[in-house]
N, C-alpha and C positions, 0 to 999 in steps of 0.2 A: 601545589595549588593550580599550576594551569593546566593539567591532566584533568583535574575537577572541570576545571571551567571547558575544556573541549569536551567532556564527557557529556553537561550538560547542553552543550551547543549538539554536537550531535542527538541525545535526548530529545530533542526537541524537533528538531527533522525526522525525526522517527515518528514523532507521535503525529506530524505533516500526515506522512507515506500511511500509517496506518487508517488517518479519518480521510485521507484521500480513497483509500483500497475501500471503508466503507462506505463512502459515500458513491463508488465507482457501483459498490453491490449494488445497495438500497434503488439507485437511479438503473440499474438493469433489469431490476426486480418488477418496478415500478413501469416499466416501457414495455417489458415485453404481453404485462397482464393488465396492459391497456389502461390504467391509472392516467397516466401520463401520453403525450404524442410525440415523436420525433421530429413532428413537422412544427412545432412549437418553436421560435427560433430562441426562445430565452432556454428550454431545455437540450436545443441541439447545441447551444453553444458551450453548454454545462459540461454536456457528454462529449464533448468533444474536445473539449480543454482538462476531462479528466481521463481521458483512455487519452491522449498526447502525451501526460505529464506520467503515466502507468506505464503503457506500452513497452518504453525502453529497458525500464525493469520488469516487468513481467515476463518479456519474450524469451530472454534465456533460460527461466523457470519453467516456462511451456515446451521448450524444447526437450530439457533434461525428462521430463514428467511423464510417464507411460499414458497413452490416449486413455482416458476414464469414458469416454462418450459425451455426453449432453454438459455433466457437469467438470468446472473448472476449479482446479484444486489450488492453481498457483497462487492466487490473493491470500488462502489460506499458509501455504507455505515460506509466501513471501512475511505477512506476518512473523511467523512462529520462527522463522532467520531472524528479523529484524527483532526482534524481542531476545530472541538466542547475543545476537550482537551487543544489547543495551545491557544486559546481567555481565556480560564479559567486562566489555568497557565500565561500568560502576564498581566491580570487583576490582580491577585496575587501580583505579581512581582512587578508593580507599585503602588499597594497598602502599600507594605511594605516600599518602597524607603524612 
């Protein structure tokens, strides 16, 4: 039972990091095609407090990751781990029950 309950608790930080990574898109998407301004300070604090909280995890994905050019694959990747993660640990979890 408390494998369940860490499974869930991590679960949930998961689901954090991945509407963080999409909200990190959506607000890049959004700045660069002029929707939105950087000089905004309610959106600079946005962007700034989500590439702080990204960054850390992101950087060693960028690093492993062959340069693609323009586009950035790691939010993608870091996903599709994090998701890879949460099937493991759930499989776990009901295996112990």
């Amino acid at each position: 039972m408390l494998f369940y309950t860490l499974f869930e608790i991590v679960g949930y930080l998961i689901s954090i990091i991945v509407m963080l990574v999409i909200v990190q898109f959506v607000l890049s998407l959004l700045i660069s095609f002029n929707v939105v301004n950087i000089s905004n300070q309610f959106v600079d604090a946005v962007w700034r407090a989500v590439n702080a909280l990204l960054d850390p995890i992101l950087k060693p994905i960028r690093r492993l990751m062959p340069n693609t050019g323009a586009i950035d694959f790691s939010p993608l990747v870091l996903i599709v781990g994090l998701e890879i993660v949460r099937i493991v640990l759930r499989n776990l979890a009901y295996a112990t029950m």
